[in-house]
DOZA-139654 format. One line per 8 residues: number of its first residue (from 1); their letters; for each residue x, y, z of C-alpha. Coordinates in Angstrom, 2 decimals. Layout:
DOZA-139654
NUM	a	X,Y,Z ~ ...
***
This chain:
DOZA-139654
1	xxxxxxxx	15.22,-19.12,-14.83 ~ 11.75,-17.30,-15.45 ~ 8.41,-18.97,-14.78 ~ 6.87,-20.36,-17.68 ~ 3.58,-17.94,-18.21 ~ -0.15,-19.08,-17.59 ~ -2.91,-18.44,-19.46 ~ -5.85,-17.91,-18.32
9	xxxxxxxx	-9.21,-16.21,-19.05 ~ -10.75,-14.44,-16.66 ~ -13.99,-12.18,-16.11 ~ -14.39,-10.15,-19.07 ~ -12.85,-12.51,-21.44 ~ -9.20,-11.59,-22.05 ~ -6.72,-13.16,-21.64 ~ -3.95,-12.24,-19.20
17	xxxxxxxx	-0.92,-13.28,-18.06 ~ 0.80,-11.90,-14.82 ~ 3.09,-12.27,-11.20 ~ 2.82,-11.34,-7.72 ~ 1.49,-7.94,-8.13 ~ -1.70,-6.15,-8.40 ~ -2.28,-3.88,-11.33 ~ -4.23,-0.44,-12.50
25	xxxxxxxx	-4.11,0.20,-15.68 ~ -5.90,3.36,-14.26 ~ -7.33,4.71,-17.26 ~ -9.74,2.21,-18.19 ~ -12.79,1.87,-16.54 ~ -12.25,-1.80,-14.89 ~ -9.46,-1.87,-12.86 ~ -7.50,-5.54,-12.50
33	xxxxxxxx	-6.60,-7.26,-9.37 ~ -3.13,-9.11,-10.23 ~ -1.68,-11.65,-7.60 ~ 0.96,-14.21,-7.97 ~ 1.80,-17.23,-5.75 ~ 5.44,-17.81,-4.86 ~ 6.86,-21.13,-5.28 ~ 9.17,-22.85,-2.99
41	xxxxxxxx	12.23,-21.98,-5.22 ~ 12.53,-17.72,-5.92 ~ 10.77,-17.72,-8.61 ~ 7.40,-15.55,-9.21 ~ 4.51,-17.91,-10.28 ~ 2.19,-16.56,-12.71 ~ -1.56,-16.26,-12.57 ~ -4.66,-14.82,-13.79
49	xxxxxxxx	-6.41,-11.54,-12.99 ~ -9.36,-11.09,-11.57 ~ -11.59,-7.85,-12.47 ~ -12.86,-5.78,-9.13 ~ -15.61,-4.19,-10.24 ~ -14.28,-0.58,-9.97 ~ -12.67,2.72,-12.38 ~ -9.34,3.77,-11.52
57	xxxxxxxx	-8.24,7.22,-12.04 ~ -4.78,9.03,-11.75 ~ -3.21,11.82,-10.15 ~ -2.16,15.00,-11.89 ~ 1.64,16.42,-11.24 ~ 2.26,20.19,-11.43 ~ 1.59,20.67,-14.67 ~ -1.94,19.11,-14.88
65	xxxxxxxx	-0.44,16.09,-16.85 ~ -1.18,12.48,-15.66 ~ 1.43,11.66,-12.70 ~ 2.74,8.69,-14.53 ~ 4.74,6.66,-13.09 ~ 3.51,7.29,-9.41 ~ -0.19,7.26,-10.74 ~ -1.71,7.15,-6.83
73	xxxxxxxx	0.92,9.09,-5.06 ~ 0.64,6.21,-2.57 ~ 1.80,3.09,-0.70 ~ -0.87,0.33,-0.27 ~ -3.42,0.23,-2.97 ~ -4.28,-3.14,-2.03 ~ -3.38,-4.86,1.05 ~ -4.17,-8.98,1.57
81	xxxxxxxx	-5.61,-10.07,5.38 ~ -5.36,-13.87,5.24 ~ -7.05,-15.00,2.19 ~ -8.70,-11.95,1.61 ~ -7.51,-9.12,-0.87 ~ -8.66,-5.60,-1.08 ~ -8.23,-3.06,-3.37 ~ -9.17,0.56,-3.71
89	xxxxxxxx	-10.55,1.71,-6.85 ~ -9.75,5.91,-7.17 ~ -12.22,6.54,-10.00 ~ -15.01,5.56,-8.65 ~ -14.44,6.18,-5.21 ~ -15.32,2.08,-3.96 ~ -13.46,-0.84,-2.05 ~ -13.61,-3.80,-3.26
97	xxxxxxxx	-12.84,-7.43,-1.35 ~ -11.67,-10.85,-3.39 ~ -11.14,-14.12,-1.54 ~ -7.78,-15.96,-2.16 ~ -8.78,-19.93,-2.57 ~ -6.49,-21.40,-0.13 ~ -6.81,-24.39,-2.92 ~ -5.32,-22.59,-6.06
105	xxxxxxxx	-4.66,-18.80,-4.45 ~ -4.40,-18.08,-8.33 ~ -8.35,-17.64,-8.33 ~ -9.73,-14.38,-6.71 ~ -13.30,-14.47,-6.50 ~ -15.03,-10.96,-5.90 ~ -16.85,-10.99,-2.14 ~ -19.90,-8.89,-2.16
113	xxxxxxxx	-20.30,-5.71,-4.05 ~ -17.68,-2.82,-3.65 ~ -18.58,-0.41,-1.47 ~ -18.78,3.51,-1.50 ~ -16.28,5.18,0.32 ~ -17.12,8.67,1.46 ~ -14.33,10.34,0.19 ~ -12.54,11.23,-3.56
121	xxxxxxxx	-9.43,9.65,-4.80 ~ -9.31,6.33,-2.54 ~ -5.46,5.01,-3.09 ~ -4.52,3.76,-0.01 ~ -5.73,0.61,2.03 ~ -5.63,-1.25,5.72 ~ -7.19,-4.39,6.87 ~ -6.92,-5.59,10.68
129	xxxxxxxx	-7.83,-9.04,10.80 ~ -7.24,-9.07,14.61 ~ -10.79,-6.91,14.51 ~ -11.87,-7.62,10.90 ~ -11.77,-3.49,10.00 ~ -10.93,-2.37,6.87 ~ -10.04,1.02,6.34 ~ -9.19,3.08,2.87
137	xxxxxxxx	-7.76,6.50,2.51 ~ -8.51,9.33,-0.12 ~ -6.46,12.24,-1.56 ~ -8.67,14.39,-3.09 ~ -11.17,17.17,-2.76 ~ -12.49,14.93,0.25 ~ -9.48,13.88,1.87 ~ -9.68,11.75,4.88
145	xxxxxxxx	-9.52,8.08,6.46 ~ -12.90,5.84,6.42 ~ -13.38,1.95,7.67 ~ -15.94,-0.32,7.25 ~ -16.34,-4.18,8.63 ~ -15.31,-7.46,6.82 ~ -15.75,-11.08,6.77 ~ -15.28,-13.91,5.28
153	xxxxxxxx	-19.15,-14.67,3.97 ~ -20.38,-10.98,4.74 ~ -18.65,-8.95,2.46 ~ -18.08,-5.73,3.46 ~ -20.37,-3.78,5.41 ~ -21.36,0.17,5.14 ~ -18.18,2.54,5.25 ~ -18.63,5.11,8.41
161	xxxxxxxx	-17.83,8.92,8.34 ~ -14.99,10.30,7.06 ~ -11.72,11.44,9.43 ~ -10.81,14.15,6.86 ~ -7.71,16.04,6.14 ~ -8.20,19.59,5.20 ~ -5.49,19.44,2.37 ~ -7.08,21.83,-0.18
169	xxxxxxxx	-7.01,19.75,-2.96 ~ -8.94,18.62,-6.19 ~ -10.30,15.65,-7.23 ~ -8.03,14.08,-8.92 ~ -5.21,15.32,-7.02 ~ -2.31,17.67,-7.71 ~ 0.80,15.53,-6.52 ~ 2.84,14.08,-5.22
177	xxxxxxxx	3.26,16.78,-2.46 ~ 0.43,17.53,-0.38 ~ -1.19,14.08,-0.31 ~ -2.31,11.17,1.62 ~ 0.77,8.50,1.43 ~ -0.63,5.94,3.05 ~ -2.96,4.01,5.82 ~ -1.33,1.29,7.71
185	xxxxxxxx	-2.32,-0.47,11.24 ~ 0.34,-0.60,14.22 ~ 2.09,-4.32,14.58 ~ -0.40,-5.17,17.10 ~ -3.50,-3.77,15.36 ~ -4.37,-1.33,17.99 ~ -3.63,1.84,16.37 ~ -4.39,3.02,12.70
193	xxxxxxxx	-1.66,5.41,10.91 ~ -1.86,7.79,8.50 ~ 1.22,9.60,6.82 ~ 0.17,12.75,4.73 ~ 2.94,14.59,2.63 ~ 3.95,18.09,2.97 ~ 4.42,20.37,0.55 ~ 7.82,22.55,1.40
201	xxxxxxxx	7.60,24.76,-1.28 ~ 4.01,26.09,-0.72 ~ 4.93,25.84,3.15 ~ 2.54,22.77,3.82 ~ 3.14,20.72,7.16 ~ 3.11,17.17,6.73 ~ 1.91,15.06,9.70 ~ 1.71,11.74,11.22
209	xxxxxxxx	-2.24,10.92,11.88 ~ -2.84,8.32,14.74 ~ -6.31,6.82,15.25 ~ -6.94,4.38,18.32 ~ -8.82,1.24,17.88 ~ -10.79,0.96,20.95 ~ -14.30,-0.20,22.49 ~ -17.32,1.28,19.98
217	xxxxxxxx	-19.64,4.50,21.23 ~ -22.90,3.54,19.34 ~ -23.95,1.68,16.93 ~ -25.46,3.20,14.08 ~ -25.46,2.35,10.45 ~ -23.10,4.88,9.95 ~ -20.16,3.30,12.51 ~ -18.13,0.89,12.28
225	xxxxxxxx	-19.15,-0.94,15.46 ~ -20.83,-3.85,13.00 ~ -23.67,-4.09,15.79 ~ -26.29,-3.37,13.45 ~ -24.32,-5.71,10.99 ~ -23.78,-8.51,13.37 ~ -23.35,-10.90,10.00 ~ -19.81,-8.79,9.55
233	xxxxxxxx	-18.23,-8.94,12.83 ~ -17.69,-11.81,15.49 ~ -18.71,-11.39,19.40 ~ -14.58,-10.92,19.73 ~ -14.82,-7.90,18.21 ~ -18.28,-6.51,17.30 ~ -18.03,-3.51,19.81 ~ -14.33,-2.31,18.68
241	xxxxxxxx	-14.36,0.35,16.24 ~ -11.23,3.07,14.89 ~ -12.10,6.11,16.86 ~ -13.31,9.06,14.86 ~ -10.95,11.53,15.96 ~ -7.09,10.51,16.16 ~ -3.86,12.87,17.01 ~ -1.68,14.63,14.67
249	xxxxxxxx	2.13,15.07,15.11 ~ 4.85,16.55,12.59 ~ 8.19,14.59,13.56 ~ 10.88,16.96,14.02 ~ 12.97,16.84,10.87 ~ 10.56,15.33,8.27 ~ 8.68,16.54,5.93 ~ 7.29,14.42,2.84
257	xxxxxxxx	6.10,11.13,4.64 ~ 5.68,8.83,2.51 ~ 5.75,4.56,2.82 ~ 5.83,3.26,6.23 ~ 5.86,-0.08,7.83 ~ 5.01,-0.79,11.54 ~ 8.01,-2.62,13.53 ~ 7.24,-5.88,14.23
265	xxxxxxxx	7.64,-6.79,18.38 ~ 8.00,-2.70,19.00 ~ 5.44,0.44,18.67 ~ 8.08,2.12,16.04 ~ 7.11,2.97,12.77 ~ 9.74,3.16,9.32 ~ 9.14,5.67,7.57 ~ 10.36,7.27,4.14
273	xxxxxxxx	10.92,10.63,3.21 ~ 11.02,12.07,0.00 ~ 13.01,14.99,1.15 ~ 15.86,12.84,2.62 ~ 15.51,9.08,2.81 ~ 13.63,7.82,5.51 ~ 13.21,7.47,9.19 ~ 12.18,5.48,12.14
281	xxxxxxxx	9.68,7.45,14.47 ~ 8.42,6.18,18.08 ~ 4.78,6.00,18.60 ~ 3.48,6.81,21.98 ~ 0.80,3.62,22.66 ~ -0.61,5.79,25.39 ~ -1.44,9.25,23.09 ~ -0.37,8.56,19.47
289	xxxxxxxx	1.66,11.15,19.54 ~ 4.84,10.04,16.95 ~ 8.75,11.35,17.42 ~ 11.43,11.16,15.30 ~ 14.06,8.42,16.94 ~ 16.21,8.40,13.97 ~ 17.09,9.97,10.43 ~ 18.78,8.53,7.55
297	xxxxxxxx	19.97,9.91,4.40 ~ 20.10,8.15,0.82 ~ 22.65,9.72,-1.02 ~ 22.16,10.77,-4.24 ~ 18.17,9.77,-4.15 ~ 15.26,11.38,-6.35 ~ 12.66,10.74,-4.13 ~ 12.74,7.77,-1.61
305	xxxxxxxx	9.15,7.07,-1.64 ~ 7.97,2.81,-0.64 ~ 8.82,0.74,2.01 ~ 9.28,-2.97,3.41 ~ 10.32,-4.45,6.17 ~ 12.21,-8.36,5.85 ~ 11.81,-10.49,8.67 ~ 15.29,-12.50,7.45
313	xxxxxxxx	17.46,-9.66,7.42 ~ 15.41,-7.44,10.14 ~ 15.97,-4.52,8.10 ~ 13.98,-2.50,6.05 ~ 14.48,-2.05,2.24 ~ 13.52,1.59,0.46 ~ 12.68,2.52,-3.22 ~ 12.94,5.25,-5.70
321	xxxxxxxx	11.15,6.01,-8.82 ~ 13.70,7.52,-10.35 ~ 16.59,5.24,-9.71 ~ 16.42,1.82,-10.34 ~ 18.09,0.72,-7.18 ~ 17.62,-1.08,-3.35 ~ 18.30,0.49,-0.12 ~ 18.63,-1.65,2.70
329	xxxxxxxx	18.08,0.42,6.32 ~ 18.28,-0.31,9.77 ~ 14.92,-0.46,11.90 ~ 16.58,1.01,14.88 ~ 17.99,4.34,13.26 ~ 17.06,4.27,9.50 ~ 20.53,4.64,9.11 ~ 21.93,2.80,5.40
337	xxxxxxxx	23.34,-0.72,4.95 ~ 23.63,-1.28,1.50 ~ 22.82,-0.11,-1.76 ~ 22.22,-2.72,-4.64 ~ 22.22,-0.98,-8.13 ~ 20.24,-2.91,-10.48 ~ 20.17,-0.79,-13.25 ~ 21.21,-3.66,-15.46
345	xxxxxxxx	18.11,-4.94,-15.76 ~ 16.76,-1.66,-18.22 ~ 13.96,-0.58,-15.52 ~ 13.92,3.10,-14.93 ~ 13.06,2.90,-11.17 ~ 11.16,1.32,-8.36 ~ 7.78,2.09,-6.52 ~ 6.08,-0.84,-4.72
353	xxxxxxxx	7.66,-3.62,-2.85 ~ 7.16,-5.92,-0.40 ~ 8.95,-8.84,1.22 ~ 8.24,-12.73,1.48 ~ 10.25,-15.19,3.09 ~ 13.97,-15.33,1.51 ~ 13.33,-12.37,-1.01 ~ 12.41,-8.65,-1.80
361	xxxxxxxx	9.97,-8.07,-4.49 ~ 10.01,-4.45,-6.01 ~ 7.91,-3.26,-8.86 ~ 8.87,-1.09,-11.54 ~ 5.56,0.60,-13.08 ~ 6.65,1.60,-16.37 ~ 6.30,5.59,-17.64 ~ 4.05,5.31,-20.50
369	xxxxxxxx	5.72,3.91,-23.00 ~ 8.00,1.23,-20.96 ~ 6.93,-1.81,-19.71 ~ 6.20,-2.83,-15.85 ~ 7.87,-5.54,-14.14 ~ 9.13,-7.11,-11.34 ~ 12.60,-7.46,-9.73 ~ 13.06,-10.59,-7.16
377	xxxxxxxx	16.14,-10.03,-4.75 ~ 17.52,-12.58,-2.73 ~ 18.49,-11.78,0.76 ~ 18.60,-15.01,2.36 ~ 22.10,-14.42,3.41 ~ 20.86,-12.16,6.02 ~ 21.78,-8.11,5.96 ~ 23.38,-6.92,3.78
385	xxxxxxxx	23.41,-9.96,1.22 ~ 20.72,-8.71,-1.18 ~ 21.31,-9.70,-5.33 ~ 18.63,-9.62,-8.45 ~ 18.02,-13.21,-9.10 ~ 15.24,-12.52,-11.39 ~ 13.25,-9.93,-13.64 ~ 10.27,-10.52,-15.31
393	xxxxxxxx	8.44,-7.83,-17.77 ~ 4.75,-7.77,-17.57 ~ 4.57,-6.21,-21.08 ~ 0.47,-6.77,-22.01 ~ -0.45,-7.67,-18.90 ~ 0.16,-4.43,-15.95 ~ -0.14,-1.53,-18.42 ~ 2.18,1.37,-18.14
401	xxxxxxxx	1.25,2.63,-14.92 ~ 0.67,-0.15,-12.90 ~ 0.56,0.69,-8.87 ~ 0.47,-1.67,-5.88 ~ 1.84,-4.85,-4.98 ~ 0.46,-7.80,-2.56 ~ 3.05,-11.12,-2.23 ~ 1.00,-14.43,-0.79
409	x	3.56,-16.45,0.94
***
């Protein structure tokens, strides 16, 4: 049984009605924040949006045309830290932070002003609440990996200098090879990822970026030590910083990285792979450097592109934008457990997901001229048990190429 819808008006006086997911309708010039609250049964809980005070844009595909449905060629375009949310805003090149009321987590109140990122085409964002660092990722002209500090009451502080990645491109980007796929922290928060898409065809290496987190060297307004910010940081952690120059690996037998999750408990990272399916790479703690431990192939994929990781079924689940299926994977080899079709449901495919509890929630963005919405699968069974137990169209309320997905639990 579907949710009954609220109403709600929020800034900028429309009226919106939405679920657990966060929403660009990138072409406008205010981008929407969407979040829903899961209730004890499966259900998705409606809310209200919150506006985040930034432009989206979206990418181009290889004919210059808008890449509609995967408008950020990218996993995480919002990520939640506690009862913070942040989101990145490509158009206007800004992150922006909301607080979650632990109250009524359907109101999102803006923290602070966005701030500049110094980069083109941010689509991609990490937040380390273990050291209160932020960090967002861009994809175009400037390509590269900036963080700035966060707190509750400060805001955000300053973004530092961008880590760039010489990728050639143009602002917005060609896609969806040749990109930045996503920023992510390691499962104990000491090491900041970045997987960056190859491009086969124009004989482009993709790699796997590693960036410690370790004690800061200096302090200026530029860094992301927070010592000159001391309002943004706690004594715990004012002096750690992500270091500015991190180690690049290509993992033998992949080429088009694209959503990842950090293990939980190990230093492994699951990967997909647009070429094949996915993977599950080992992470050196010591140098960053990342190797392939195992390879598995989705059969009859388009591109396997997003990525989550269940804690109930300690598996990983996979997505497609052109099939409108779930792959469930194994975190030790990546190699496949199940495939649930749900192409009952009239969605065309799948892009952002993310787990919560006893269930998988997968977003389907729409093309244009279909609707969004959201699929909820229930895998409390364990592995292997996964089955639709609810879809919900977000038809006025995501736009047609809506992109990213946070689930508050």
């Amino acid at each position: 049984m579907a949710p009954q819808p609220l109403v709600c008006e929020p800034l900028g006086g429309r009226n919106d009605v939405t679920l657990e997911t966060s929403s660009a309708p990138e072409t406008q010039l205010e981008k929407e924040i969407l979040i829903g609250l899961l209730d004890l049964a499966y259900q998705s809980s409606p809310t209200c949006s919150s506006f985040d005070g930034g432009a989206g844009s979206i990418a181009l595909n290889s004919k210059g045309q808008p890449a509609t449905p995967d408008a950020l060629v990218s996993q995480s375009a919002l990520t939640i830290a506690g009862n913070t949310i942040f989101a990145v805003n490509a158009g206007s090149n800004t992150l922006t932070m909301l607080s979650i009321s632990p109250s009524d987590p359907t109101k999102l109140t803006p923290v602070g002003q966005p701030v500049s990122i110094p980069g083109e085409f941010a689509n991609t964002v990490a937040a380390s609440p273990k050291h209160n660092i932020v960090c967002a990722g861009t994809s175009g002209a400037l390509a590269g990996v900036a963080c700035s500090r966060f707190s509750d009451r400060g805001g955000l502080g300053p973004m530092d200098a961008l880590r760039p990645f010489d990728l050639g491109q143009t602002t917005p980007p060609v896609g969806p090879t040749n990109t930045l796929s996503q920023v992510f922290f390691s499962a104990d928060e000491s090491m900041l990822f970045a997987a960056v898409k190859g491009d086969p065809a124009a004989n482009k290496t993709g790699f796997f970026a590693s960036f410690p987190v370790q004690a800061a060297q200096g302090g200026g307004p530029s860094s992301c030590t927070g010592r000159r910010h001391v309002g943004h940081a706690t004594k715990k952690n004012a002096s750690v910083s992500v270091a500015k120059e991190g180690q690049r690996s290509t993992p033998e037998g992949t080429a088009v990285l694209f959503g990842s999750q950090s293990i939980p408990g190990t230093s492994n990272v699951f990967v997909t792979d647009a070429s094949f399916g996915a993977a599950v790479l080992a992470v050196d703690p010591a140098t960053g450097q990342a190797t392939t431990v195992g390879k598995g192939v989705v059969e009859g994929q388009a591109a396997t592109c997003w990525a989550t990781i269940s804690q109930k079924t300690g598996t990983a689940f996979v997505t497609d934008v052109a099939m409108n299926r779930l792959v469930e994977m194994r975190l030790e080899d990546a190699r496949v457990v199940s495939v649930l079709d749900l192409s009952g449901n009239g969605d065309r495919g799948l892009i952002d997901l993310r787990a919560g509890g006893n269930f998988i929630y997968a977003l389907s963005p729409g093309n244009g001229t279909t609707e969004a919405a959201i699929t909820v699968v229930d895998v409390s069974g364990g592995s292997g048990s996964a089955a639709m137990v609810q879809h919900f169209g977000l038809r006025g309320v995501a736009g047609p190429s809506a992109m990213g997905m946070a689930v508050l639990v």
